[in-house]
C-alpha positions, 0 to 999 in steps of 0.5 A: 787258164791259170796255168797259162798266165804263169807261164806267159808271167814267168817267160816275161820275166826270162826276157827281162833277165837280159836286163838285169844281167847286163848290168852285172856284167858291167858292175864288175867288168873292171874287176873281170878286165884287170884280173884277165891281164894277170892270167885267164879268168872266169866271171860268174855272179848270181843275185835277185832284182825286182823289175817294172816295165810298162806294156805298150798293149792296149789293157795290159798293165804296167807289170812288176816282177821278182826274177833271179839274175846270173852271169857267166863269162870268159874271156871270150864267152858270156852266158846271161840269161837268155842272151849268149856271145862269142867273141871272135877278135877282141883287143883293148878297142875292138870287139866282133862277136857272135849273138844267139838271144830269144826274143819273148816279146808278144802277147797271148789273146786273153792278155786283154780283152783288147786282144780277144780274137787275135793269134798269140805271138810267140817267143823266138829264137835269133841269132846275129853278130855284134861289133863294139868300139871303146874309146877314151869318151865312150863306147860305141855297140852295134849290133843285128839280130834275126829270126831263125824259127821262122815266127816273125821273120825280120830282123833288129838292129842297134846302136848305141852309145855309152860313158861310163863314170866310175867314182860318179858324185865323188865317191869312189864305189859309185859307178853311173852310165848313161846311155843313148840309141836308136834301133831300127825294125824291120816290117816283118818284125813289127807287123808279127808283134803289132799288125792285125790281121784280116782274119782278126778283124773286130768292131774297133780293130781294122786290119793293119800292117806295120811298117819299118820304124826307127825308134829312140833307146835312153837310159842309165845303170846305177853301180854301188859296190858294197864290198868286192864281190857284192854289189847294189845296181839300177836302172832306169831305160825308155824306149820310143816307139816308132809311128808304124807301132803306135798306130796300131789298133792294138797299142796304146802307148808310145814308149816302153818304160823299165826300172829296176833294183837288184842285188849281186854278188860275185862267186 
């Protein structure tokens, strides 16, 4: 049993490293982008961050993690964390790329005792593509992503805009981006995660199939950096889940909550 709530522990933190490593690509995107006009480069940055997330799960309580960070990117290539890409065109406005990413949403029965008697739902893997426009007041990102081991069998899909104000409050190693979204999740994705099944059934837990939802992203990265290769980070995401996943018998909040402090350094 010990062994188990370890390893569940450890891939929930895996799953959040996408996070944190998306918000060291973006620290030192400009230094990465200005070095790249002179001649191919390389980026790679490893540092640590402490995460807390709440869990939508009825007893599951809001978890906190210490996790390592990294990165790997070219000019065509990213690595971080669980998450990969490969960008097929790419000019200073338009970017179309490949995704490969694992999904570690989910739970296992003795999570809570809320979901003693359930089947656990397992991590997977998906693959899909993104396409992203940069403009003078943006960013805009779209993306899809879909199941390939056949675990829950649907499909995700993003967008997503975003300003990045470097210099923010005056200060020239200050860099803040808000951000604003919606996602769209299909029912086979949702009912795996949130549905109840008749063979699941308890006094208190009907069966019930999730729908498609459409649901609200917001949030802000924080960016300091402390020298040329070493840097400060935040951030600060909400997500509202759509009605079709609230009204599960098995959840028992209406929107995720992510905060998060790291440090990172550039190698």
């Amino acid at each position: 049993m010990l062994k188990d709530e370890r390893k569940d522990m450890m891939l929930k933190s895996i799953f959040h490293v996408v996070l944190l490593t998306v918000v060291v690509e973006a620290t030192f995107a400009t230094d990465a982008d200005e070095a790249r006009d002179a001649e191919p480069t390389s980026l790679f940055c490893v540092g640590v961050g402490a995460i807390v997330t709440k869990n939508p799960y009825k007893g599951i309580d809001t978890e906190s993690h210490a996790i390592p960070l990294f990165l790997y990117r070219t000019d065509r290539f990213s690595l971080f964390g669980p998450m990969m890409s490969y960008s097929f065109f790419k000019d200073d406005d338009w970017e179309i790329s490949a995704l490969a990413k694992m999904r570690f949403e989910g739970y296992e029965e003795d999570d809570s005792r809320f979901l003693r008697g359930m089947d656990d739902r397992e991590w997977t893997l998906e693959l899909g593509g993104a396409c992203s426009k940069t403009f003078s007041l943006g960013k805009l990102t779209a993306d899809i992503t879909g199941d390939i081991l056949d675990e829950h069998r649907g499909y995700e899909i993003n967008f997503a805009y975003s300003h990045d104000f470097r210099g923010a409050l005056k200060i020239h190693a200050l860099s803040v981006t808000p951000s604003i979204g919606v996602n769209y999740r299909s029912p086979q994705l949702n009912d795996y995660y949130y549905g109840v099944r008749a063979r699941e059934v308890l006094a208190g837990r009907p069966e019930y199939e999730v729908g498609d939802t459409i649901g609200l992203i917001a949030g802000a990265r924080i960016n300091y950096k402390l020298s040329k290769n070493l840097s400060l980070m935040g951030l600060i995401s909400f997500e509202w889940l759509g009605d079709e996943i609230t009204n599960s018998p098995i959840v028992d909040e209406h929107h995720l909550e992510t905060f998060l402090l790291g440090i990172i350094y550039r190698l």
